[in-house]
N, C-alpha and C positions, 0 to 999 in steps of 0.2 A: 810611937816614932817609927819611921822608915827602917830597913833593916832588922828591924826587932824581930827576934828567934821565936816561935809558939812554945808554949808548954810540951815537956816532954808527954809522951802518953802513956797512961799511966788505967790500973786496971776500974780506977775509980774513975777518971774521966771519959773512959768507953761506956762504962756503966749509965754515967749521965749522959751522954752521947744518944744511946738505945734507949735509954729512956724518954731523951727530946724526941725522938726517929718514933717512938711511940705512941707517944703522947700526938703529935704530928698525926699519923695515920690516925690514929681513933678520932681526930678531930677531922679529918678529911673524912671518914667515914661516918660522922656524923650530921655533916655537911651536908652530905647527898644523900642521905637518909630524910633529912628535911626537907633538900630539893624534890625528892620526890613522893614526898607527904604532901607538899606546898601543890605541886605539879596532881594530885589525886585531887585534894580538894578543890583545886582550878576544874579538872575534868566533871567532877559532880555538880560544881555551880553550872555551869558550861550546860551540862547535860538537865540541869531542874529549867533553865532560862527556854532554853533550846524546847521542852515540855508544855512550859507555861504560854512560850508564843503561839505552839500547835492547839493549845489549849482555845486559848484568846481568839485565835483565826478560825477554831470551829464555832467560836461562840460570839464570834463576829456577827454583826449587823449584817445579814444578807439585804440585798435590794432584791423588792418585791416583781421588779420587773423581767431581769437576767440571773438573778440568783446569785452572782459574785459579791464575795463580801465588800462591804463601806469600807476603803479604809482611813478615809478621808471625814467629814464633815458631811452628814445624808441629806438628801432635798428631800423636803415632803409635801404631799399632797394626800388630802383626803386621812383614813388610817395607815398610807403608806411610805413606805421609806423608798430612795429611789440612789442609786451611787452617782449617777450624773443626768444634767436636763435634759437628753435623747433618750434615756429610760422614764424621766418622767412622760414625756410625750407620746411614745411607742403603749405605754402603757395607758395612760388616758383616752387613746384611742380606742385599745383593748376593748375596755370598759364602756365606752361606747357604744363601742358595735356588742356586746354582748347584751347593754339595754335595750339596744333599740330591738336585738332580734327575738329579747324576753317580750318587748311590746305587739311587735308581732304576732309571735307568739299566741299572746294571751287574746288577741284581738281577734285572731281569725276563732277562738274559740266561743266568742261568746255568743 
């Protein structure tokens, strides 16, 4: 009820007082002791994912023509892989002109 007087204070109710105040802090302080246990192991996942994509990206499908990794779905032609169809074209050309200038080549030798 309104107006009602609090307990006088007394040496047992500071006691229990210091003890809540206590209890209180060591539960705040073990709060943020989890926060940042929580917060380490966040950083470690963070840091293996962060590994695994460096990982993944060097062992990515290069296209045979430019050398940048696929990171899409590869076109292919022949045994090669290509990241987009102006790589394959540039490249089939390549290979062209290197056969025709093997037949050459071999042509004027014989």
């Amino acid at each position: 009820p309104p107006g009602r007087v609090p307990e006088a204070i007394t040496e047992d109710s500071e006691a229990k007082r210091r003890d809540k105040e206590r209890e209180k802090r060591k539960r705040a302080k073990e709060r943020q002791k989890e926060k940042k246990e929580q917060a380490k192991v966040e950083a470690e996942e963070k840091k293996k994912r962060e590994e695994e994509e460096r990982i993944r990206a060097e062992n990515a499908k290069k296209c045979d023509a430019c050398g940048k990794p696929i990171l899409g779905k590869p076109f292919y032609r022949l045994e090669f892989k290509y990241c987009t169809t102006d790589c394959v074209h540039n490249h089939r050309r390549v290979l062209m002109a290197e056969a025709a200038e093997k037949r050459q080549n071999q042509g004027g030798a014989i």
